[in-house]
N, C-alpha and C positions, 0 to 999 in steps of 0.2 A: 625555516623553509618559507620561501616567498611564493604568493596568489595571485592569480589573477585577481584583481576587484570582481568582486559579485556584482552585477548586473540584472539578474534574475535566480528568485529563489523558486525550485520546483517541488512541489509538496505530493508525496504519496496518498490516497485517501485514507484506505479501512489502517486503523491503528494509528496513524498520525495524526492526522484534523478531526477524526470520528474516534471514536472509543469502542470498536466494534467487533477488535478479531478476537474476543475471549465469548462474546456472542455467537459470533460463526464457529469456535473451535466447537463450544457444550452445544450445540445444534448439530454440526457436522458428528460429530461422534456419535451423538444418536441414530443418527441417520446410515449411518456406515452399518455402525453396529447390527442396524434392522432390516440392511442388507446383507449382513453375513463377513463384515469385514470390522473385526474390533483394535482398536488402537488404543497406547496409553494414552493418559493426558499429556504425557512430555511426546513421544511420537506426532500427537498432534498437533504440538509448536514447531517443531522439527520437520517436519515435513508437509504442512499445507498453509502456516501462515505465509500469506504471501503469492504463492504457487499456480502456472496460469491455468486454465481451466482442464486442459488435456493432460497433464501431468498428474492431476490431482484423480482427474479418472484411470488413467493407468495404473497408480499405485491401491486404490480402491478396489482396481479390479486386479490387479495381481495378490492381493490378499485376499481377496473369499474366492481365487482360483477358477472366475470364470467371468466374462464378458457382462457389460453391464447396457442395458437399453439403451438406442441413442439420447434420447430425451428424460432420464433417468431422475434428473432433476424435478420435473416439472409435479408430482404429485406431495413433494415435501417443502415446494416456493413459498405456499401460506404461512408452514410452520414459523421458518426466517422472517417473514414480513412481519408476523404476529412477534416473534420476541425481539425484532429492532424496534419495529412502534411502543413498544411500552420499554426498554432498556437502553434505546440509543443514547449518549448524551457527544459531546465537543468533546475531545480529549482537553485535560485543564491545561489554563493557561494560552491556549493556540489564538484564540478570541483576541487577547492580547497582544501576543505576537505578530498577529497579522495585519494588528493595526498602527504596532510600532515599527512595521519595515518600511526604510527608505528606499527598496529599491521596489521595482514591479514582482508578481509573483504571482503562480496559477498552478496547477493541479495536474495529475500524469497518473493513472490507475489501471491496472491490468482489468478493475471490473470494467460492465455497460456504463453506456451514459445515463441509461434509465436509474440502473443501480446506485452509480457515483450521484445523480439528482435529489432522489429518494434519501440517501442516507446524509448526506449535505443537507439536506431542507429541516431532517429531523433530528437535527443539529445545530439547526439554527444560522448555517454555514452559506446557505446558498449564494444570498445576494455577491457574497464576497466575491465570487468566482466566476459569477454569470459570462458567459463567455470566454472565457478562459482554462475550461474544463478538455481535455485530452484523454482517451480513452484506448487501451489496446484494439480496441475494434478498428479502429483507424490507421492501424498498418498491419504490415505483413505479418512480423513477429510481436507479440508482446514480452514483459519485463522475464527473463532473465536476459535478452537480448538489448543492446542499447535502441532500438529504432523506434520505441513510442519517448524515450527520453530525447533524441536528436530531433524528432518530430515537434516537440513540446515546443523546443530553441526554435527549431525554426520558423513556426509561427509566432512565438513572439519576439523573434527579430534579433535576438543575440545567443551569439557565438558560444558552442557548447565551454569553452576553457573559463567563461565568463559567467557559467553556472552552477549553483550550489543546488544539491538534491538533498530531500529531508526523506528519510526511509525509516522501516521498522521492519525488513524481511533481509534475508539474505539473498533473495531473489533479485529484489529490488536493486541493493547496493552491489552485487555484480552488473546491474544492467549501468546505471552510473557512472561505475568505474571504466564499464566497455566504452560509453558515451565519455569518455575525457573530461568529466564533470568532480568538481568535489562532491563528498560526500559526506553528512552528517546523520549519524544510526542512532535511532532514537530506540532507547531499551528502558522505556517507561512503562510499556506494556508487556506483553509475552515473552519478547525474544532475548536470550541470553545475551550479555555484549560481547562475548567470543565469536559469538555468531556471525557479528557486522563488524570487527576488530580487522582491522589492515590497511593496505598501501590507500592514502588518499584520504582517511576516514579519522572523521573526529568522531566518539563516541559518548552520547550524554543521556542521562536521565530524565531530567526535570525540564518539561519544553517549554519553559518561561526563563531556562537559558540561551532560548537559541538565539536571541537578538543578541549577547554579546560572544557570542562565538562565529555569528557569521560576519562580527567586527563592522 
């Protein structure tokens, strides 16, 4: 099956470039928990790596069976800052990666820009992106819908058929696939590869293959 030429690689943050959603999983679980809503550890790959922020309240709250604060978040944010600051690290290999692509490439995350900042910087990541950092804040819908990925393309100036998306959520690589984008599902981290397996999708482990897979 023949490609467009890649033009622009678009890279998911948490679990791709950052090594972060097994952090947010044993945090989030805590936190659920001590709300009144318990999940396994497989439930919680399955259903929040990835997942935009309204969703993940819904199901939170349809498990301890009642409504949760608007700002429900905000008295457990130290805990996450505190266990990224001392566990964050680069997912391996990406460092490399990003410095052997020939073509351009930039960043696409359902988090904030504060968020996607903070976790790039303490990763060591930042410089690379400066500017080129895209956020679900920035449109209407975020990832499972394609319009923070056709958002991406558009600012940097080429044609979604002309882009490759680096994922690690099944959220993500539905939103991709809506976007007319190739897709490459990285299951180096959490997500089983069944999970991001289908139409349009290369599926690899090791992201210090992704230069010879995006040829």
């Amino acid at each position: 099956m023949t490609h467009d030429p890649t033009e622009l690689v678009i890279f998911d943050c948490d679990g791709v470039l950052v090594d972060s959603e097994r952090i947010y999983c044993r945090v989030d679980r805590e936190v659920f928990a001590s709300l009144g809503a318990e999940f396994t550890e497989t439930e919680m790959v399955d259903l929040f790596v990835g997942s935009p922020h309204d969703l993940l309240t819904s199901i939170v709250e349809e498990r301890r069976g009642r409504p949760l604060e608007p700002d429900w978040q905000a008295p457990f944010r130290q805990r996450y800052e505190d266990a990224l600051d001392a566990e964050l690290t680069a997912v391996e290999g990406v460092a490399d990666v990003l410095d052997g692509l020939s073509v351009p490439y930039c960043l696409a995350s359902n988090g904030s820009h504060a968020s996607i900042r903070r976790n790039l910087g303490r990763a060591g990541l930042l410089d690379r992106f400066e500017g080129r950092m895209f956020s679900a804040r920035d449109v209407a819908r975020g990832k499972p819908a394609p319009d923070l990925f056709l958002h991406a393309a558009a600012a940097m100036g080429v044609p979604p058929r002309h882009c490759a998306v680096v994922e690690d959520s099944p959220y993500g690589v539905r939103a991709a696939r809506a976007a007319g984008m190739r897709v490459f599902g990285y299951t180096g981290g959490l997500t089983r590869p069944d999970r991001l397996a289908g139409p349009g999708t290369v599926v690899f482990a090791d992201m210090r293959e992704l230069g010879g897979l995006l040829g």
